[in-house]
N, C-alpha and C positions, 0 to 999 in steps of 0.2 A: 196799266192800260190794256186794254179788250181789243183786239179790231178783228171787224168781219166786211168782207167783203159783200158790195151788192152788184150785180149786173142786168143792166137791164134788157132784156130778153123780146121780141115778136112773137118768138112761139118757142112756150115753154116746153113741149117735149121735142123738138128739134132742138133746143140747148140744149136741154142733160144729157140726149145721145151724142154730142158734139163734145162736150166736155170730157164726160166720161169716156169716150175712144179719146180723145186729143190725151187728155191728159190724167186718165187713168182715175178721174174724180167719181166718187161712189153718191148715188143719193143717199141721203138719209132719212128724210123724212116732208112729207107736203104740208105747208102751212096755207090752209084754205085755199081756194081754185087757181093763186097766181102766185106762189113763192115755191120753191124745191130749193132746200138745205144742200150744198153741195159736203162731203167730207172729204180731207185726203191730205192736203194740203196744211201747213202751218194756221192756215185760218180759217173758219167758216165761210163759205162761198155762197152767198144767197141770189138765187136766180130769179129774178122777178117779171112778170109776162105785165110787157107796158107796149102800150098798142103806137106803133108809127102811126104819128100824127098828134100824140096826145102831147098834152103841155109838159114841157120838161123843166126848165125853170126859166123863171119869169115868163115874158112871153116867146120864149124860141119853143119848137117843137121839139117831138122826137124823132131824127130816121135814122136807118138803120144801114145807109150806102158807106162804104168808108168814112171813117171821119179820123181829127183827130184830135185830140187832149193831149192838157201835159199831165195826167196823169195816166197809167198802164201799171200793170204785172209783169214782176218776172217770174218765169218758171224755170228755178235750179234743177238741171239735170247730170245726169253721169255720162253721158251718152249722148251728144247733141244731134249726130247723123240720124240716131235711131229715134231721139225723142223727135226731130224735122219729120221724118219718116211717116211716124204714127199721125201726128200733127197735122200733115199733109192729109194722109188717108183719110180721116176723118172729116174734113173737109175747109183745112187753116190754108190762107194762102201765103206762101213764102213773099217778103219781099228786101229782094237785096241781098246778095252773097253773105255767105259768113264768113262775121270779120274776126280777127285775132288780136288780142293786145298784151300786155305782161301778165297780166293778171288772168285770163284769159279767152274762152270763143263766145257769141251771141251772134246770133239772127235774129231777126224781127217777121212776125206775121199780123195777119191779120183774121181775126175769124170769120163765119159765114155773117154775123150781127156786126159786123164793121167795125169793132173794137180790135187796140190795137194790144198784142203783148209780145213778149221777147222769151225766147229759151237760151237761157247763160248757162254757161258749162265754165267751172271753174278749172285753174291751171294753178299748180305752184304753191302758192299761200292765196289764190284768191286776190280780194279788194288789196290784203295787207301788204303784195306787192308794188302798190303804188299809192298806200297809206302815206301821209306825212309827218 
């Protein structure tokens, strides 16, 4: 199995500059007026410029104010103060202290396009300390 990632985007050159400072993501290359290949990451990141308001599936729209899903990204880091840091600058908004568990630390943000994702920073062995 393949997996790539899509995100849907308002305006595509405010995401790849938001990405690429957040998260250190490189374009690769434009596929016609509304997609930019993100690289960097374990998977391909496809950014897709899909206008608030349009149909998103069935009949809900799209917007782009916070929202939330049960689906999100994590982004594994060495570093979580400094990955928060950059994060931040770029313009992700923190929400909620960083928490600590056996395995180890995660925050949660939100980006400037109302998706949510988390920077985990592992501790120890990782997940495998609270593997069963």
């Amino acid at each position: 199995m393949r997996l790539l990632i899509n995100i849907d985007v308002p305006d595509l050159d405010a995401a790849v500059a938001f990405y690429a400072a957040a998260f250190d993501l490189k374009p690769a290359r434009r596929l016609g007026d509304s997609i930019v290949e993100l690289l960097g990451a374990e998977a391909p990141i496809y950014l897709l410029q899909k206008d608030a308001g349009s149909i998103a599936a069935a009949d809900r729209s799209r917007e782009y104010a916070r929202h939330w899903t049960p689906m999100h990204c994590d982004v594994v880091v060495d570093d979580l103060e400094a990955a928060l840091a950059r994060a931040l600058a770029a313009g992700a908004a923190q929400e909620g202290a960083i928490r600590e568990g056996t395995w180890g630390r995660i925050v949660q943000l939100a980006d400037p396009f109302g998706h949510g994702w988390c920077l985990v920073q592992f501790l120890g062995r990782g997940y495998d300390e609270i593997a069963t």
